[in-house]
C-alpha positions in Angstrom: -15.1 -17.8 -6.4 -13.9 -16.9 -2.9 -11.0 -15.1 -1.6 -9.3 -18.1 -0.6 -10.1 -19.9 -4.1 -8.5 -16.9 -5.7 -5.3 -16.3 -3.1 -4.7 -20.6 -3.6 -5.6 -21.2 -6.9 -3.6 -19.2 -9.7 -2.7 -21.3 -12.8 0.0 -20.3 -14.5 1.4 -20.5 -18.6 3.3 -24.3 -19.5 6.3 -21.4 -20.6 6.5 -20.3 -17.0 6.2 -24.0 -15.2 8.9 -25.1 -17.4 11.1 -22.1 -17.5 11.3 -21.1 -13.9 12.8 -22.7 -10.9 10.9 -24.2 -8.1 11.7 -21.5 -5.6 10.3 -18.6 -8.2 7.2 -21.0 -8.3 6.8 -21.1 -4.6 7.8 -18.2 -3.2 5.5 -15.8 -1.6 6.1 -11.7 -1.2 5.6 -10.7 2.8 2.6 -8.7 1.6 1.2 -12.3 0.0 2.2 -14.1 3.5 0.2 -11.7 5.7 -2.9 -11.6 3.3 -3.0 -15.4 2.9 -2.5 -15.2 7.3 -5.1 -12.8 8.1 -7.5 -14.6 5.6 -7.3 -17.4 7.3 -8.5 -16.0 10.5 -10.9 -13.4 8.5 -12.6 -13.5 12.4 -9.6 -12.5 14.5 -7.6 -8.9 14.9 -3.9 -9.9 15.5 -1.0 -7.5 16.7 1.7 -6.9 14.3 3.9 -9.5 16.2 1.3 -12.1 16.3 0.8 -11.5 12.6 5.1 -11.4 11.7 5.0 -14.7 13.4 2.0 -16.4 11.7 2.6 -15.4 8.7 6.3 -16.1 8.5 7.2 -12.3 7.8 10.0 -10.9 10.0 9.6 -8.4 13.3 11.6 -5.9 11.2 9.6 -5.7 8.0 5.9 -6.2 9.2 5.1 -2.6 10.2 5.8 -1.5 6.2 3.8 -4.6 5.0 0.6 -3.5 6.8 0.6 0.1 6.4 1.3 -0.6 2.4 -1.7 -3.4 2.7 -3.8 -0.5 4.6 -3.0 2.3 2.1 -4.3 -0.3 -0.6 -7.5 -1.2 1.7 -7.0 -4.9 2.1 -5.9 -4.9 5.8 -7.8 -2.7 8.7 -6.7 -1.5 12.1 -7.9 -0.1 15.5 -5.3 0.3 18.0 -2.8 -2.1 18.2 -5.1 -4.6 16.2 -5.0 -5.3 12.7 -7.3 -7.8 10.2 -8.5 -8.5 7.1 -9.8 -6.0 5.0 -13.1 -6.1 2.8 -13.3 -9.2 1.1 -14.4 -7.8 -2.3 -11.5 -5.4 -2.1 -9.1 -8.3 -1.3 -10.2 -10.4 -4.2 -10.4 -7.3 -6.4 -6.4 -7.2 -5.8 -5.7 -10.5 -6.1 -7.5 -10.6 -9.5 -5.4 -7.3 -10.2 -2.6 -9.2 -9.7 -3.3 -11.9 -11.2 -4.0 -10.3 -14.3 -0.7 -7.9 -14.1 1.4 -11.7 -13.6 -0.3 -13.7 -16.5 0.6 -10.2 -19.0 4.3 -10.1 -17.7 4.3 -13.7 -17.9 2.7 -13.8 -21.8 4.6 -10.3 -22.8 8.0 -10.0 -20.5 8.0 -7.7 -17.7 8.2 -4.4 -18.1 11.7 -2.4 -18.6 11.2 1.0 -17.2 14.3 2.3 -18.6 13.1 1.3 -22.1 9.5 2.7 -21.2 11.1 6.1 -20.1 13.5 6.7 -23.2 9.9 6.6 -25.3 7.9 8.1 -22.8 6.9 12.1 -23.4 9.2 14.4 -21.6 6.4 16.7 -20.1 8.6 19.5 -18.7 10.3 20.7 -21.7 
């Protein structure tokens, strides 16, 4: 399966199609839009404001998506360039996330607040 199988394709459960609205079904995180861009054009470097604009992602927020993307190895850089990172580390994440969307979508989403008040205090 490729990168762009796995960034295009992702089934989800009957109980989500029927329960969620079309814009939760469709709608994409910057970090998605820039990934899905710079896969695209896995043979170009882009500058962050070639990137914000082909990727729909505004000026503003585009310098946070790619240094998050960077610290998590699926976007490079050199100078004022940036591309696509290691393809077997970008389909590695998108499985990840994959996986991490079908559990909340089978089990609920996690509550932290509930997770914390039966999590072990370690300081005292």
């Amino acid at each position: 399966m490729t990168v762009e199988t796995v960034l295009t394709a992702v089934p989800i459960d009957i109980e989500r199609f029927t329960e969620a609205s079309e814009a939760e079904l469709t709608e994409l995180t910057n970090a998605e839009r820039v990934v899905r861009f710079l896969y695209r054009y896995d043979d170009k470097a882009f500058t962050p404001s070639e990137i914000a604009e082909g990727a729909g992602v505004k000026n503003s927020s585009i310098g946070t998506v790619l240094r998050r993307l960077e610290q998590r190895d699926l976007v490079r850089h050199k100078g004022d360039y940036w591309a696509i990172g290691d393809e077997a580390d970008v389909r590695d994440a998108v499985r990840f996330h994959q996986v991490l969307t079908d559990l909340d979508d089978q089990f609920g989403a996690e509550d932290m607040a509930e997770w914390r008040e039966h999590a072990v205090d370690r300081d005292g």
